[in-house]
Structures are given as structure tokens and as C-alpha cells.
C-alpha positions in Angstrom: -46.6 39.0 -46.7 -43.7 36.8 -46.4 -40.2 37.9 -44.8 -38.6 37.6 -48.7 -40.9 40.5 -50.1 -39.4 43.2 -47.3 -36.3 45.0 -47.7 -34.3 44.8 -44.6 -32.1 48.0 -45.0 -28.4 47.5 -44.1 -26.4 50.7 -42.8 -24.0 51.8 -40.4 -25.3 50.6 -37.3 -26.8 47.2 -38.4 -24.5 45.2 -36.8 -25.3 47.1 -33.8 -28.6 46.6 -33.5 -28.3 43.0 -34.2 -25.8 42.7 -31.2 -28.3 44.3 -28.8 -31.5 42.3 -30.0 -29.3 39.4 -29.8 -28.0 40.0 -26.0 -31.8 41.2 -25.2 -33.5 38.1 -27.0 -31.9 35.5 -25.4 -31.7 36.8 -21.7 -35.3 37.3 -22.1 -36.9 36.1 -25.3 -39.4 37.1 -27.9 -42.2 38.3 -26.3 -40.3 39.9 -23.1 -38.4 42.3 -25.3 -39.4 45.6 -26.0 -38.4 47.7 -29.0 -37.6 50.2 -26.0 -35.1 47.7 -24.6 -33.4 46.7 -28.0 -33.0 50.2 -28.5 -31.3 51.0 -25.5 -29.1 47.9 -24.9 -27.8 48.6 -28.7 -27.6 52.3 -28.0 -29.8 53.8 -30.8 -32.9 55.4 -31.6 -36.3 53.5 -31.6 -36.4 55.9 -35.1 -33.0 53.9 -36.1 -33.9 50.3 -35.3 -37.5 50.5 -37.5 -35.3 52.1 -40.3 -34.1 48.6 -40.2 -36.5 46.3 -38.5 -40.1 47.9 -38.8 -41.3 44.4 -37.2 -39.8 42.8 -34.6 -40.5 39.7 -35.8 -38.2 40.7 -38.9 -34.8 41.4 -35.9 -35.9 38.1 -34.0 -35.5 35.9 -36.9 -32.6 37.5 -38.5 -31.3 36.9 -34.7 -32.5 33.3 -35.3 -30.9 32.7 -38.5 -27.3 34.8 -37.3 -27.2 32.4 -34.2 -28.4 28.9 -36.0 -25.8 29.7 -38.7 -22.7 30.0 -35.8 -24.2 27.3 -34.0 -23.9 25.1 -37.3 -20.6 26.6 -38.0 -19.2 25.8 -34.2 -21.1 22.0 -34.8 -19.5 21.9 -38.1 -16.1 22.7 -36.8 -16.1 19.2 -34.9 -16.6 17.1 -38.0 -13.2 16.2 -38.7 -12.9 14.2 -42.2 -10.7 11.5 -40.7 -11.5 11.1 -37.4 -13.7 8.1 -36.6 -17.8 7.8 -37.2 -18.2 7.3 -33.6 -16.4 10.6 -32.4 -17.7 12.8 -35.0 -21.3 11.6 -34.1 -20.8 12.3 -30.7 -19.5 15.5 -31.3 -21.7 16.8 -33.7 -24.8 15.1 -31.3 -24.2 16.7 -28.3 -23.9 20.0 -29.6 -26.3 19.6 -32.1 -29.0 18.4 -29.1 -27.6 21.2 -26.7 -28.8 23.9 -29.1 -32.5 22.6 -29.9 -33.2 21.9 -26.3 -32.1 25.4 -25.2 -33.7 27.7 -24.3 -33.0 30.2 -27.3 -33.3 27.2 -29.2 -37.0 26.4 -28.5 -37.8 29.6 -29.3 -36.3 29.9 -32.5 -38.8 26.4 -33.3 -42.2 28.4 -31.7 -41.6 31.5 -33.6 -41.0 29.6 -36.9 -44.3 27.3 -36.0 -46.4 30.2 -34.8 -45.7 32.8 -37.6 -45.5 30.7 -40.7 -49.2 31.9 -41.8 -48.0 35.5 -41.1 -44.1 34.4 -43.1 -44.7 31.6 -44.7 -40.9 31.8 -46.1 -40.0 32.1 -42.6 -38.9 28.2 -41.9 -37.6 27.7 -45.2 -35.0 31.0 -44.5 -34.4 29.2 -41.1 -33.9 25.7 -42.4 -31.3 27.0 -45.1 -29.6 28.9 -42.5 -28.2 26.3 -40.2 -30.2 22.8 -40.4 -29.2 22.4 -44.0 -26.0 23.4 -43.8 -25.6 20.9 -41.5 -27.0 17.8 -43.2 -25.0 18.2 -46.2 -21.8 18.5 -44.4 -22.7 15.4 -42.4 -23.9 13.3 -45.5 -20.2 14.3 -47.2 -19.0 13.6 -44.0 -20.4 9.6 -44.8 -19.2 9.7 -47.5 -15.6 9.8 -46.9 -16.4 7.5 -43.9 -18.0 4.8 -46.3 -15.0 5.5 -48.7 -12.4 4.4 -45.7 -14.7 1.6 -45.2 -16.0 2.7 -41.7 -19.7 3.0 -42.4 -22.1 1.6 -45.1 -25.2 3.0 -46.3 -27.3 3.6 -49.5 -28.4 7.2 -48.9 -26.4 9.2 -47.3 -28.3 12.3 -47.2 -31.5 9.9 -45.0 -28.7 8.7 -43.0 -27.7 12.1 -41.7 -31.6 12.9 -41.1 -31.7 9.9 -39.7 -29.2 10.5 -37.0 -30.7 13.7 -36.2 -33.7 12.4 -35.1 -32.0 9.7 -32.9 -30.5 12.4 -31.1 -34.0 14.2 -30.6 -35.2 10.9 -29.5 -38.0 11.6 -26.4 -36.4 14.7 -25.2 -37.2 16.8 -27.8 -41.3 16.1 -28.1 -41.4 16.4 -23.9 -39.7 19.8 -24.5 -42.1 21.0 -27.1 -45.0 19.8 -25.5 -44.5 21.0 -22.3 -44.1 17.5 -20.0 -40.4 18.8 -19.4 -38.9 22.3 -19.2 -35.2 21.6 -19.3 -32.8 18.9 -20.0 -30.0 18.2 -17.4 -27.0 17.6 -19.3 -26.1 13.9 -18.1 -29.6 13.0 -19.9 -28.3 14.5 -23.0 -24.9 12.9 -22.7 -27.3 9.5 -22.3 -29.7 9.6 -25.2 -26.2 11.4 -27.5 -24.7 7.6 -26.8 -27.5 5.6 -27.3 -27.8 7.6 -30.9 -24.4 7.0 -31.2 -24.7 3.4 -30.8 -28.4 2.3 -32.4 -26.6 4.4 -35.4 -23.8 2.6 -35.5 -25.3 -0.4 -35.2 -27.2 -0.1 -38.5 -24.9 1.4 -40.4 -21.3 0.2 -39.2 -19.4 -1.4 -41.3 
């Protein structure tokens, strides 16, 4: 079964339901929320929300993919086509490595890595959502840098996958594996301007 081959019915109070899974789902996450709790902080049925959702699994990640596609748009917000690389890096950095070592964020990566057997379509839908979007506007974004002669690179698309992973740099696999539970903001400030600067210091021009 993958999340592609069932129907997620759309009607009146849709957006409803997603609002309340949404507010439940990130004061609590997956596995403390009850269909009971959805229901009620949404204000419908239990009949109502599986005439929409008949797995919760199906609400989270449509949550997932609602909230990784504003988090992309809010990122993609900052990347200003003529402001300089080493403001738009930061920018886009420190938001971008707020929202993976959240909380919600985390999350988002177990449920994709635990359920891809179950939805094997389920990280692709997630990628496309948010993680994509992003890449492409920050390889355009080179682009136009390389153009003013700011930054110089072969591949532009690597570069902005590179950059992402400078920003994950050792917080992100302490996160996942469990050595750390959160990240205080001043170390994400810290590793945000290191990426910054190792980046820069390949590809500036």
C-alpha cells in the first residue's frame, strides 16, 4: 500500500481537521495523539475525521508535508536575488537548521524512516514537499550570485546540497541518534557560521 494509491477525500471541514491534528501533533506528537483528541480539538466527529483520514498515519504526514511546505516557503522568503551570498546563507541556514532540529521536525524524519515499508512513496511525497523546493530555489539562487560574480561553482544544484549538509554538520546525527535531545540556539547560530564560512571559502569568488 503506498499513500499515492488512497484517496484522501476533501470536503467541508478538511481544513478543519487539518488545523486540529496540526495544533495536537506538535504539542504532543505522533504517537501521543489520539483520534479522540484530533477529533475534539478540531471539533468533529471521530465518524468525520476517518471519512477523511481512515489512518492516522495518512493526517500526520499530510500535517508533515502542510508544515515542511510553509516552512520552505517562510525559508524561501529570505533568499533575496541581490542580496549578498553570505546573508542569504545565513538566513536560509538558520532557519533551515531550526526546523530539522525541532522537535516537530524530528518527527517528521522518524515517521518517514519508520513507515517507508508500510508507504514506500511516503519520503518521496515529503522530499517534493519542502526539501526540493528548497534546493532548486537555492541552486537559482547561485546562479544569479555566480552571474554578479559573487560565487563560482560547476554545479550548482551539489552546491546547494552541499550547503545543506554543512549546516547539519554534528548536530543533526547527535539528534537522531539520541547523544543530544535539543540544540540550544547559540550552538546553532555557531555551526550556521562556520557553514557559512567553510562554504564560502570553497566557493567564493
Amino acid at each position: 500500500m503506498t499513500i499515492a494509491t488512497i484517496n484522501i477525500r476533501k470536503g467541508r471541514k478538511f481544513e478543519q481537521v487539518l488545523e486540529g491534528a496540526r495544533q495536537v501533533f506538535l504539542s504532543g506528537g505522533f504517537e501521543a495523539a489520539s483520534v479522540d483528541e484530533i477529533a475534539r480539538v478540531a471539533n468533529v466527529s471521530k465518524a468525520t475525521l476517518y471519512s477523511y483520514f481512515p489512518d492516522k498515519r495518512l493526517l500526520f504526514m499530510e500535517v508533515a508535508t502542510l508544515e515542511c511546505q510553509r516552512q520552505a516557503r517562510e525559508a524561501l522568503d529570505n533568499i533575496d536575488m541581490e542580496a549578498s551570498p553570505r546573508a542569504v546563507l545565513t538566513q536560509t541556514g538558520l532557519h533551515f537548521l531550526r526546523f530539522i532540529t525541532s522537535d516537530f521536525g524530528q518527527r517528521i524524519f522518524r515517521i518517514c524512516v519508520a513507515e517507508s515499508d508500510r508507504f514506500p512513496d511516503l519520503g518521496q511525497k515529503f522530499y517534493n514537499s519542502g526539501p526540493a523546493v528548497f534546493r532548486g530555489e537555492m541552486a537559482a539562487y547561485f546562479k544569479h550570485a555566480e552571474a554578479r560574480g559573487e560565487v563560482k561553482m560547476s554545479d550548482h544544484d551539489l552546491a546547494a546540497d552541499q550547503f545543506a549538509e554543512l549546516c547539519k554538520a554534528c548536530v543533526w546525527p547527535k539528534l537522531i541518534f539520541g547523544v543530544m535531545k535539543t540544540v540550544p540556539d547559540v550552538e546553532i547560530v555557531r555551526v550556521i557560521e562556520n557553514a557559512v564560512e567553510t562554504f564560502m571559502a570553497r566557493y567564493g569568488a
